[in-house]
N, CA, C and O of each residue as an XYZ file, in Angstrom:
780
protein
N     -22.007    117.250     94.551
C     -21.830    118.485     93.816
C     -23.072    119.335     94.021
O     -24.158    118.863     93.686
N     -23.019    120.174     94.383
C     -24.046    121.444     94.226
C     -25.245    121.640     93.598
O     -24.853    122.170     92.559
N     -26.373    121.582     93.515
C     -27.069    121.755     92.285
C     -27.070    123.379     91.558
O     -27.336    123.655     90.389
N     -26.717    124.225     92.565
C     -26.839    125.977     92.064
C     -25.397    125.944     91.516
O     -24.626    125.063     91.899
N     -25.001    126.923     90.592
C     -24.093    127.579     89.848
C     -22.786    127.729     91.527
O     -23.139    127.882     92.696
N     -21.255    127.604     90.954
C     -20.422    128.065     92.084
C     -20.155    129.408     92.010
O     -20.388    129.981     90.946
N     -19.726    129.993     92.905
C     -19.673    131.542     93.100
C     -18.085    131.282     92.539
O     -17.486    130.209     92.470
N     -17.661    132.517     92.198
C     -15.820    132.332     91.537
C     -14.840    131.932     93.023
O     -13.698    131.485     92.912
N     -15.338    132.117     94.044
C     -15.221    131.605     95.376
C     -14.987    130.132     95.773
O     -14.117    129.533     96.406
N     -15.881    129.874     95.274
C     -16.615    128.472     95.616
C     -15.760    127.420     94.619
O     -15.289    126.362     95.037
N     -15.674    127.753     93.633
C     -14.887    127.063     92.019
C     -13.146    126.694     92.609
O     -12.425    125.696     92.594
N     -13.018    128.095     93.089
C     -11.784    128.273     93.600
C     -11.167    127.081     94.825
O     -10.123    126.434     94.750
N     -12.032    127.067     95.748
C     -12.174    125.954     97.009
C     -11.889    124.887     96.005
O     -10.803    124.409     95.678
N     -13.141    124.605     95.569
C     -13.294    123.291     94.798
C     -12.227    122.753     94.345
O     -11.929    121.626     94.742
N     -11.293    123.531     93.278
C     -10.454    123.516     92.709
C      -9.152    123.080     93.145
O      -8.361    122.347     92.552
N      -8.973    124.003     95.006
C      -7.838    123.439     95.452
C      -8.098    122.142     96.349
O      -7.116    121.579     96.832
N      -9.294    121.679     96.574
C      -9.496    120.109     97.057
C      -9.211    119.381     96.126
O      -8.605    118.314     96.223
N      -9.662    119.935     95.033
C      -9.074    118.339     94.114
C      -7.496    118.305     93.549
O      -6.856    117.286     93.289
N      -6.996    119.825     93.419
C      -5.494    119.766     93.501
C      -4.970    118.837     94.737
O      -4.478    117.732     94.512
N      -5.125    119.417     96.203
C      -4.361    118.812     96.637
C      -5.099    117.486     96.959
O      -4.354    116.611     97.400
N      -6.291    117.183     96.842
C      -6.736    115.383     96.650
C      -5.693    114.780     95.708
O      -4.984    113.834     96.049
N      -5.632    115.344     94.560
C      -5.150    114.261     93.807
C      -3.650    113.706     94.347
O      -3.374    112.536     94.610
N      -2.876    114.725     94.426
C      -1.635    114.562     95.360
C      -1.920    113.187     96.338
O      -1.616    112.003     96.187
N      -2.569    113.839     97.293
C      -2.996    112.952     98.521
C      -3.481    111.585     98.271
O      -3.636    110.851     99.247
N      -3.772    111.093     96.942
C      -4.527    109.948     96.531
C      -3.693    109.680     96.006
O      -3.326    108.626     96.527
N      -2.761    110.031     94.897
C      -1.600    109.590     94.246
C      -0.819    108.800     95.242
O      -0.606    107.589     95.178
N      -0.276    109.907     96.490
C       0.661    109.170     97.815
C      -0.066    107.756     98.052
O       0.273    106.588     97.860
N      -1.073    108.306     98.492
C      -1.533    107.064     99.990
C      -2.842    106.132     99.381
O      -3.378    105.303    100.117
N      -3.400    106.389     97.684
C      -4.377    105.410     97.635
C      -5.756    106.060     98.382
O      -5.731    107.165     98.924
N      -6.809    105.308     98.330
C      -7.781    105.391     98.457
C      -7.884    105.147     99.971
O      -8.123    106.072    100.747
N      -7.707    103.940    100.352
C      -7.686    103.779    101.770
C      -6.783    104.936    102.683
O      -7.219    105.703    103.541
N      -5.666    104.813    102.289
C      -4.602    105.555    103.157
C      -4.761    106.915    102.549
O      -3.800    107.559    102.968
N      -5.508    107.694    101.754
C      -5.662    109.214    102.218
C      -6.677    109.380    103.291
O      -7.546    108.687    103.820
N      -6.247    110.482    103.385
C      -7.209    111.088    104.382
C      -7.794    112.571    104.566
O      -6.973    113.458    104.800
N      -8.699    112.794    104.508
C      -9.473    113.903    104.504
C      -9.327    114.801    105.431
O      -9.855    115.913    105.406
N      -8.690    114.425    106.194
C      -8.232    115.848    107.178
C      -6.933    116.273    106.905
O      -6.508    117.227    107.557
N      -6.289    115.801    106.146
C      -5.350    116.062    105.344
C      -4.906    117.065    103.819
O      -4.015    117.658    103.212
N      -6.276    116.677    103.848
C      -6.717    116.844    102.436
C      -7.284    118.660    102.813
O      -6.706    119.652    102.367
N      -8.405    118.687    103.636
C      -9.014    119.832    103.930
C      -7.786    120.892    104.474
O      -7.764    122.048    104.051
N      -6.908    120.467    105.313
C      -5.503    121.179    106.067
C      -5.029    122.382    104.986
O      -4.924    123.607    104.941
N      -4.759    120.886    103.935
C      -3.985    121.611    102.988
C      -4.146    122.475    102.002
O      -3.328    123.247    101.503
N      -5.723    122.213    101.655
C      -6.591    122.754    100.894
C      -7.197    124.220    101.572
O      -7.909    124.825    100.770
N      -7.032    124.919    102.954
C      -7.737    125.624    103.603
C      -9.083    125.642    103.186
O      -9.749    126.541    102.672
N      -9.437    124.170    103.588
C     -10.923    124.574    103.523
C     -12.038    123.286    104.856
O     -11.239    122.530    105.410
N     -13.202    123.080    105.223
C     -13.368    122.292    105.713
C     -13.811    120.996    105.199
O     -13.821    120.744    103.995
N     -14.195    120.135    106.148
C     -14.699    118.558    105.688
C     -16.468    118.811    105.258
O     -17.063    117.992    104.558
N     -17.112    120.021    105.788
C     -18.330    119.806    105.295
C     -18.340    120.875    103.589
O     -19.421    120.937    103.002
N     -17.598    121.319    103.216
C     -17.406    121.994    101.920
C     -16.816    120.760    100.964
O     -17.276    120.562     99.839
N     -15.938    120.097    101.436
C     -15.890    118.974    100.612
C     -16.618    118.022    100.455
O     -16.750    117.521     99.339
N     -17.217    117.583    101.470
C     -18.530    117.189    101.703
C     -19.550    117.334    100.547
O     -20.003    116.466     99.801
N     -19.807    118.775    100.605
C     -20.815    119.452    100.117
C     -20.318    119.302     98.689
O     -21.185    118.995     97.870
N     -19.090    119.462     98.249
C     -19.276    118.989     96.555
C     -19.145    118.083     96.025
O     -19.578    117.759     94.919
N     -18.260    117.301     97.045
C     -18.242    115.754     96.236
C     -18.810    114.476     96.716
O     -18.643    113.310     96.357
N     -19.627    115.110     97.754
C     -20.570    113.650     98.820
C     -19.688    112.780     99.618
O     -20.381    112.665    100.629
N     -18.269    111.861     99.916
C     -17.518    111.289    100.121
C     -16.214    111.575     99.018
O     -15.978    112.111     97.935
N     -15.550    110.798    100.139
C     -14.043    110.346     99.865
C     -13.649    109.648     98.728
O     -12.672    110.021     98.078
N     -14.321    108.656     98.418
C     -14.852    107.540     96.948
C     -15.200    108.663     95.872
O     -14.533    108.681     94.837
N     -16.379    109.757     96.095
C     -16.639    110.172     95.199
C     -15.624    111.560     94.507
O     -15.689    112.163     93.436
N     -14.876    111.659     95.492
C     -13.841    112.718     95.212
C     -12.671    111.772     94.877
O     -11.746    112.361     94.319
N     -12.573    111.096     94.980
C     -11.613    110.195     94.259
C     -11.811    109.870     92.362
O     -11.010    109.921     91.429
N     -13.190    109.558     92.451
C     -13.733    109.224     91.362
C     -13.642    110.078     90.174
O     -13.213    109.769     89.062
N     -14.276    111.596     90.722
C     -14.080    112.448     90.022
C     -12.648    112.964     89.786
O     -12.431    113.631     88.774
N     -11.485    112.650     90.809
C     -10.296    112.986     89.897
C      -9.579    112.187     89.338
O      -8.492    112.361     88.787
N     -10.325    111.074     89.501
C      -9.610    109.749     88.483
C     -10.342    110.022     87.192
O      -9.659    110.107     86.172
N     -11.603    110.164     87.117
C     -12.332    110.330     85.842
C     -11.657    111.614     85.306
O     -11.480    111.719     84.092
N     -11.248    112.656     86.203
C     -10.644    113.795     84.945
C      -9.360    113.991     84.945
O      -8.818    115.026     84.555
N      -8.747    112.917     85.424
C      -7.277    112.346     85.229
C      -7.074    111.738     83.780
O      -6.132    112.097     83.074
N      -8.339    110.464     83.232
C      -9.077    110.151     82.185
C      -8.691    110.775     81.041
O      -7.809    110.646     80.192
N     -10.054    111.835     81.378
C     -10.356    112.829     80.160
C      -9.150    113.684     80.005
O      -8.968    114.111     78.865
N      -8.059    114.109     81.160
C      -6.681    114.898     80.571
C      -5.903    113.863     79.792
O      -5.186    114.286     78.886
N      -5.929    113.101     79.927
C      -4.965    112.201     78.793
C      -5.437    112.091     77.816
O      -4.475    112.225     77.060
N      -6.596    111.873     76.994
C      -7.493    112.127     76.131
C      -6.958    113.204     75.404
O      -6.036    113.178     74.589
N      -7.661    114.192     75.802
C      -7.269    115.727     75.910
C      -5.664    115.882     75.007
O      -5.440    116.133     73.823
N      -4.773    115.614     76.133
C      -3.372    116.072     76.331
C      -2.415    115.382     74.985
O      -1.526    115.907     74.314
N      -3.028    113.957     74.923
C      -2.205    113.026     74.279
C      -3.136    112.305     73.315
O      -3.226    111.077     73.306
N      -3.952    113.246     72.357
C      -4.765    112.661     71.747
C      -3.900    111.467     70.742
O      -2.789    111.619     70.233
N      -5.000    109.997     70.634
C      -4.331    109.352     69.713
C      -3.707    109.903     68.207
O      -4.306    110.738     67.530
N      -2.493    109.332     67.835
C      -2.616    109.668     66.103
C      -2.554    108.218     65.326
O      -1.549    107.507     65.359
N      -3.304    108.003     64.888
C      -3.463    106.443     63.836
C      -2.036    106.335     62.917
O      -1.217    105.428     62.768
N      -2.159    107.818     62.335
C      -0.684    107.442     61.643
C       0.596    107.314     61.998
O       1.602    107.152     61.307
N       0.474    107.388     62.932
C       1.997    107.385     64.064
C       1.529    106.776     65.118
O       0.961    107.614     65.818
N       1.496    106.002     65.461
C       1.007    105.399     66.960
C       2.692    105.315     67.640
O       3.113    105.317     68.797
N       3.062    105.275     66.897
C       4.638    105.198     67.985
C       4.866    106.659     68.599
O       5.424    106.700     69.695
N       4.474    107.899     67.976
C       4.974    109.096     68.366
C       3.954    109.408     69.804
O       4.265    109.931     70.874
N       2.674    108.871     69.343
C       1.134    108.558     70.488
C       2.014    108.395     71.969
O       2.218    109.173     72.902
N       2.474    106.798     71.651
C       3.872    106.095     72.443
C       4.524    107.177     73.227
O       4.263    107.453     74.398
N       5.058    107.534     72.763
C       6.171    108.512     72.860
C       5.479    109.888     73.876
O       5.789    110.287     74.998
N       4.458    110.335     72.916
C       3.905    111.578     73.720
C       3.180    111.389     75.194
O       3.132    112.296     76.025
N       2.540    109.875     75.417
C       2.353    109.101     76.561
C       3.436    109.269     77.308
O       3.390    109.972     78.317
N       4.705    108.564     76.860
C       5.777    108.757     77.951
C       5.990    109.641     78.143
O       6.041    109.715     79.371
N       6.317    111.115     77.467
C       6.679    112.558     78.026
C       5.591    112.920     78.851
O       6.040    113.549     79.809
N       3.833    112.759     78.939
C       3.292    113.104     79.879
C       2.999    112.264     81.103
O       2.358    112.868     81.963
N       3.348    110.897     81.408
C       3.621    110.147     82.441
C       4.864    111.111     83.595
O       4.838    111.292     84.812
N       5.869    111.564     82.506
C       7.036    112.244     83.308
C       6.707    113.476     83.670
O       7.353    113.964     84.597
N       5.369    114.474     82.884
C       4.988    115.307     83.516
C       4.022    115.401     84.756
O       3.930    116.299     85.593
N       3.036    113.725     84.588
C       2.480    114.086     85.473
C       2.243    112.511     85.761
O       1.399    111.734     85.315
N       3.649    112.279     86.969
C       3.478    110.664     87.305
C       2.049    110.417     88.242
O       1.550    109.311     88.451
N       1.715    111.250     88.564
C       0.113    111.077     89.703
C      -1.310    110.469     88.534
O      -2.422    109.972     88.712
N      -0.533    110.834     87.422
C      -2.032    110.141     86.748
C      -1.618    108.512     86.469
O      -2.518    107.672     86.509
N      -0.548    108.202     86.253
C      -0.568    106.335     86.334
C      -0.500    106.256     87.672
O      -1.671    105.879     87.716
N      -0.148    106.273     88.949
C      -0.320    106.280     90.348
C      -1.946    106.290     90.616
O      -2.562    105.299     91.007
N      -2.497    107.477     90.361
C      -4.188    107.337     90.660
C      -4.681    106.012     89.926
O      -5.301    105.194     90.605
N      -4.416    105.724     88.432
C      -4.811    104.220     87.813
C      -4.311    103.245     88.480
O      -4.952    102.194     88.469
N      -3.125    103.301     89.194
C      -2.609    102.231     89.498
C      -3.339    101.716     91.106
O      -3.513    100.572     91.528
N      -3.674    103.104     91.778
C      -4.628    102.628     93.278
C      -6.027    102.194     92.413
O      -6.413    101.047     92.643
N      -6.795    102.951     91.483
C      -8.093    102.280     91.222
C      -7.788    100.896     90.993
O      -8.545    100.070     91.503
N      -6.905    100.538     90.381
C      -6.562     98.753     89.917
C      -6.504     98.304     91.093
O      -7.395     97.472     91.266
N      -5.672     98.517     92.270
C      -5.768     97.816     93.041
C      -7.177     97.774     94.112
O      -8.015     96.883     93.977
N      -7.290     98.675     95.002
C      -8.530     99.169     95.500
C      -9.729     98.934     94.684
O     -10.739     98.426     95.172
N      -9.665     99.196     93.781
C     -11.476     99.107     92.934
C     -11.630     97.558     92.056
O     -12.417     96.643     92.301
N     -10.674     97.635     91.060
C     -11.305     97.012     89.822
C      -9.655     95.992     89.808
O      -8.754     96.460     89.112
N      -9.364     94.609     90.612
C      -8.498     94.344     90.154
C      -8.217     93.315     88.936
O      -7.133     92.798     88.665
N      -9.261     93.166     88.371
C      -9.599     92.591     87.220
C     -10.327     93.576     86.263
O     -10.829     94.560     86.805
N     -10.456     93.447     84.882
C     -10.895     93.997     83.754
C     -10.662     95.129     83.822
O      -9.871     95.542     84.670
N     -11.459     96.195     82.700
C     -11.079     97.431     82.291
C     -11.170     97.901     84.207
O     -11.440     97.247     85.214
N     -10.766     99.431     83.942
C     -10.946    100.290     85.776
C     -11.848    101.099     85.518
O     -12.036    102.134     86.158
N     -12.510    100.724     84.555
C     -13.800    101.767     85.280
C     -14.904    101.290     84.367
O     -14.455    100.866     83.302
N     -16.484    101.225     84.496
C     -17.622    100.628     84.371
C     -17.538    101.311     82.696
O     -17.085    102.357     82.231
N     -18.125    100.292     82.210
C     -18.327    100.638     80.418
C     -18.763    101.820     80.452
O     -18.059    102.590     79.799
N     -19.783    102.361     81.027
C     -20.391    103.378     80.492
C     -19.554    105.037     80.763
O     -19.818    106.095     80.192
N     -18.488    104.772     81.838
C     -17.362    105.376     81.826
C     -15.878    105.262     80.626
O     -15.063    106.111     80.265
N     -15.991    104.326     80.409
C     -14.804    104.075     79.398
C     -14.922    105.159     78.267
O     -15.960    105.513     77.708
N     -13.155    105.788     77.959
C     -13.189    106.785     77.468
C     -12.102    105.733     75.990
O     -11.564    106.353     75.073
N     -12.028    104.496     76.081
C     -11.126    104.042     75.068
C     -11.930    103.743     73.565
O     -11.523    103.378     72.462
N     -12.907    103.997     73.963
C     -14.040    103.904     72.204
C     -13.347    104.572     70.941
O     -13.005    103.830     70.021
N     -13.143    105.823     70.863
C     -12.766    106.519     70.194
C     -11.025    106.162     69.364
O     -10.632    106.340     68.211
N     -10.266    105.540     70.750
C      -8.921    105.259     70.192
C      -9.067    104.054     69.610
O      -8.455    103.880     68.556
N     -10.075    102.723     70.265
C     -10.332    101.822     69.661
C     -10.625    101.672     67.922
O     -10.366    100.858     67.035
N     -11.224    102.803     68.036
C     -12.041    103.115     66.349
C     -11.251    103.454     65.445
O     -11.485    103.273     64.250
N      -9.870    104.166     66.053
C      -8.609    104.712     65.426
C      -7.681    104.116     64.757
O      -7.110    104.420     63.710
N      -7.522    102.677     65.909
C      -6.927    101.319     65.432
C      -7.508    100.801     64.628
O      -6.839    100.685     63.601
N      -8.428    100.423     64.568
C      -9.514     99.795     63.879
C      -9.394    100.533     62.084
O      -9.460     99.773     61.118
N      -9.226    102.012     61.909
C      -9.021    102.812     61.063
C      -8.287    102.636     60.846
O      -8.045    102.862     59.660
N      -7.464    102.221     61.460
C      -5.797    102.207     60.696
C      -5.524    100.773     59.915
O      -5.188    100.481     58.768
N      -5.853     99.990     61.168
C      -5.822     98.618     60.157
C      -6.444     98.614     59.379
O      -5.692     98.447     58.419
N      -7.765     98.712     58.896
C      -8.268     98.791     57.412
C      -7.300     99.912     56.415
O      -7.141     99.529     55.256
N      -6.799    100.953     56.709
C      -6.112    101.484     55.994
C      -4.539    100.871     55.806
O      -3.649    101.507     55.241
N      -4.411     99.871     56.235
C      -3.342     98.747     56.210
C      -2.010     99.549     56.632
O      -0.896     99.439     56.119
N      -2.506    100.599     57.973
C      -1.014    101.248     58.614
C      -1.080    100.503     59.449
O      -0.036    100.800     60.029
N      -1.706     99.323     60.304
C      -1.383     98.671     61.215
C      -1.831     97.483     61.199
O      -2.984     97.345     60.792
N      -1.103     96.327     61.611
C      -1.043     94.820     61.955
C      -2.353     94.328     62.183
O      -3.181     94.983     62.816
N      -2.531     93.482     61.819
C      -4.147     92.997     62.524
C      -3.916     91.945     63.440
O      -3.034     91.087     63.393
N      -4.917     92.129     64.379
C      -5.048     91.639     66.183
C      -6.347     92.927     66.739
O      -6.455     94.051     66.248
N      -6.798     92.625     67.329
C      -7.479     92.826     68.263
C      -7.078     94.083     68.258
O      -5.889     94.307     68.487
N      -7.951     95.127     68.004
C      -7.789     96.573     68.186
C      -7.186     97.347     69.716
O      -6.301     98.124     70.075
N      -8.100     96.705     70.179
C      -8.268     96.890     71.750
C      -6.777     96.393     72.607
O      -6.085     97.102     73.338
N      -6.598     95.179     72.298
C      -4.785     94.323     72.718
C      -4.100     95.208     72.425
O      -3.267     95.519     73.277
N      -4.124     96.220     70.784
C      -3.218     96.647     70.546
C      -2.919     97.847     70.904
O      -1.799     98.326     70.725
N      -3.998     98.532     71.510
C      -3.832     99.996     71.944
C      -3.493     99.506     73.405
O      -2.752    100.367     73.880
N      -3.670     98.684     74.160
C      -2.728     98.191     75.374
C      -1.567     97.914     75.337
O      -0.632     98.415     75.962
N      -1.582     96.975     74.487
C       0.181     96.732     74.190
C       0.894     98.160     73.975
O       1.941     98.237     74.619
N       0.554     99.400     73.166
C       1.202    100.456     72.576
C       1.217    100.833     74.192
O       2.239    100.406     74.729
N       0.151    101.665     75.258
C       0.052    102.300     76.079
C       1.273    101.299     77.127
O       2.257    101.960     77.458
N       1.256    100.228     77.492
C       1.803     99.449     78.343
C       3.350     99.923     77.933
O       4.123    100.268     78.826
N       3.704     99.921     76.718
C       5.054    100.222     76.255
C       5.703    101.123     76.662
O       6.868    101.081     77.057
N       4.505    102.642     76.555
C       5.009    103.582     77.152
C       4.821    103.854     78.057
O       4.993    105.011     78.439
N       4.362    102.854     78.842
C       4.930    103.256     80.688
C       5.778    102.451     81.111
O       5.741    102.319     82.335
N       6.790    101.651     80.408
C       7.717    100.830     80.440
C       8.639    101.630     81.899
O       8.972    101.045     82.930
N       8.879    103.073     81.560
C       9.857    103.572     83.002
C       8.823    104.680     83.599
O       9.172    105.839     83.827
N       7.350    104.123     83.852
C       6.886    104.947     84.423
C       6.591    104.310     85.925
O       6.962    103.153     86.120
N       5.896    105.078     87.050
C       5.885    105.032     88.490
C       5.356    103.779     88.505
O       4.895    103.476     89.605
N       5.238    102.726     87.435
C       4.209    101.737     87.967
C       5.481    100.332     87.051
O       5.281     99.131     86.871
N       6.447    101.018     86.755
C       7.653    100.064     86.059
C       7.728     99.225     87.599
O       7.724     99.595     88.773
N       7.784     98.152     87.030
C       9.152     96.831     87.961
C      10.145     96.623     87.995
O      10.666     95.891     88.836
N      10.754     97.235     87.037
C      12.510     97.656     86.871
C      13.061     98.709     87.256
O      14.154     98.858     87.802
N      11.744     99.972     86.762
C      12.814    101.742     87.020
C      11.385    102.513     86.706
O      10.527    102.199     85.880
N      11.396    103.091     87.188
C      10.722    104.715     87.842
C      11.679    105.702     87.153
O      12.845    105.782     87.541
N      11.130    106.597     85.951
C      11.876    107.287     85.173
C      11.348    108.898     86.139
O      10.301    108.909     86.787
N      12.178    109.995     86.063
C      11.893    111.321     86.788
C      12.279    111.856     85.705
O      13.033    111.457     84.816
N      11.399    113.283     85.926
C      11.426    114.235     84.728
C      12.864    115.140     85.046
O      13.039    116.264     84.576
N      13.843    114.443     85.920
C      14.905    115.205     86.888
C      16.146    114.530     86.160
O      17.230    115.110     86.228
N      16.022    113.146     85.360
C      17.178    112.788     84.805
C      17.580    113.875     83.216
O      17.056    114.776     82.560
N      18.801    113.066     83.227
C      19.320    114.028     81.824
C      18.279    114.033     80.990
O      17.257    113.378     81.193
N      18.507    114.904     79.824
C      17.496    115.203     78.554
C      17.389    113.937     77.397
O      16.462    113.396     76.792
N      19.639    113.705     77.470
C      19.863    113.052     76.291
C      19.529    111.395     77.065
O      19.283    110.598     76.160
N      19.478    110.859     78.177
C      18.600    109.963     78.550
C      16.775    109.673     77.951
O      16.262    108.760     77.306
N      16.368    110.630     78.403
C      14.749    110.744     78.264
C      14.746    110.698     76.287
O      13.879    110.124     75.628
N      15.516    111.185     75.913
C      15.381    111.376     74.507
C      16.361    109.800     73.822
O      16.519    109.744     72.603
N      16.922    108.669     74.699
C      17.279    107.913     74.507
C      16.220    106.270     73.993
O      16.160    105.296     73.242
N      15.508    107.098     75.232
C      14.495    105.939     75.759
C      13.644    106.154     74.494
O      13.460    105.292     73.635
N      13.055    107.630     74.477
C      11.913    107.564     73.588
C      12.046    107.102     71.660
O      11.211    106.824     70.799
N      13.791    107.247     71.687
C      14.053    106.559     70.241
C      13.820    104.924     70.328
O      13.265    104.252     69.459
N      14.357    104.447     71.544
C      13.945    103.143     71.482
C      12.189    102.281     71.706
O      11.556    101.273     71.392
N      12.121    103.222     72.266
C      10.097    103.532     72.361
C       9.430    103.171     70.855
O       8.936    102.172     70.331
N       9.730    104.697     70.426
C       9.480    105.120     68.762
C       9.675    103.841     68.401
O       8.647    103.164     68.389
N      10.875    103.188     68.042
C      11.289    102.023     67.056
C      10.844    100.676     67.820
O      10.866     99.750     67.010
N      10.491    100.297     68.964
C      10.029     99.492     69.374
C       8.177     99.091     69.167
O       7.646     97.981     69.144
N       7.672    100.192     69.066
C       6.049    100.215     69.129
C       6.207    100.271     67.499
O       5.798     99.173     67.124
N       6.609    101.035     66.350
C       6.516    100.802     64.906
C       6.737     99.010     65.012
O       5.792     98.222     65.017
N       8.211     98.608     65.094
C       7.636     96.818     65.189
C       7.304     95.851     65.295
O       7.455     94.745     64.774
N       6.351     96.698     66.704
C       4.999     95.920     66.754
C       3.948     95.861     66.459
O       3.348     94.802     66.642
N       3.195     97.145     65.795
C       2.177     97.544     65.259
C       2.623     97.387     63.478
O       1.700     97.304     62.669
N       4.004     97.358     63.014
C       4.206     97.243     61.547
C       3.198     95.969     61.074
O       3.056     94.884     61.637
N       2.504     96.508     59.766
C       1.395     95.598     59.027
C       2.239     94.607     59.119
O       3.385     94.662     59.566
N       1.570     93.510     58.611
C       1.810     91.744     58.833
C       2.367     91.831     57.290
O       2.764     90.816     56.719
C-alpha cells in the first residue's frame, strides 16, 4: 500500500483490483487466480497492483480481511434473537456467495486447522462477548460461547456455496428462500433455547 494519500484516480484503480480480485479468488482460490487476469479485467497493470498491495497473498488477504469486517458490518450480531442473526447470515451468503467461497479457499490454502486467521486478526471477540451476555442474561443455553456462535453461523450456511447437499441461489423462488429461513429461525431458537 502506498505510504502518500491516493489521488480520487488512484482509489478508483485500487478499488476495481480488488472488485474484480475478489471475483477471481472466489473462482479459482489462491493458487489458481491469476494476476494477469486480474489486471485485464481491472484495466490496470501488474506494477500498480503491485504497488498497493505488494503480492498476490497480500491482495488476497486484504480482501478476505474486508470480506471479515463486511459481515460484521452487514449482519451485526443480535443476542436477543440469535436465530434472526441466523437468518440475516443466510440472506447475505445469497447476496454475496464470494464471501463463504473466499473463507472457504483461506481454510483450505492457508489455515486448514483452527480459527482462519491469526488471533490478532480475529474479528469474533465482540460476538463472543454477546453470547456470553446473553447467557448470563439466561436468553441462551450454556456451552461454550464460542461452539455456540459456530454452531448458529454453521446453521446458516446449511444451503450455502460451501453446503454438501445444495448450493442455495439468490435465483430460486422467494416462497422457497422464505421456507428455509422459517426452518432456520426455529431450528437455531432450539438450539440455543436456555437449558
Amino acid at each position: 500500500m502506498p505510504d502518500k494519500p491516493l489521488t480520487s484516480r488512484g482509489a478508483a484503480t485500487r478499488q476495481r483490483i480488488m472488485e474484480v480480485a475478489t471475483q477471481e479468488f472466489a473462482q479459482y482460490g489462491i493458487a489458481g487466480a491469476r494476476v494477469e487476469r486480474i489486471v485485464a479485467t481491472a484495466r490496470t497493470n501488474k506494477a500498480q497492483l503491485y504497488g498497493y498491495f505488494g503480492n498476490k497473498e497480500r491482495l488476497f488477504d486484504a480482501i478476505f480481511f474486508g470480506s471479515l469486517e463486511r459481515i460484521m458490518t452487514v449482519v451485526p450480531i443480535d443476542t436477543a434473537d440469535l436465530a434472526d442473526w441466523a437468518v440475516r447470515l443466510y440472506d447475505e451468503y445469497l447476496r454475496r456467495p464470494d464471501l463463504i467461497r473466499l473463507a472457504t479457499w483461506a481454510r483450505l490454502e492457508r489455515r486448514p486447522t483452527g480459527h482462519l486467521v491469526d488471533d490478532v486478526n480475529r474479528l469474533d471477540e465482540a460476538k463472543v462477548r454477546a453470547i456470553t451476555d446473553a447467557q448470563t442474561a439466561g436468553l441462551v443455553r450454556s456451552g461454550d460461547p464460542f461452539d455456540l456462535m459456530a454452531m448458529v453461523i454453521a446453521m446458516s450456511m446449511a444451503w450455502s456455496p460451501v453446503s454438501n447437499v445444495y448450493a442455495a441461489s439468490d435465483q430460486e423462488p422467494a416462497e422457497l428462500h422464505e421456507r428455509r429461513r422459517t426452518l432456520l429461525r426455529d431450528s437455531v431458537q432450539r438450539v440455543i433455547a436456555p437449558d
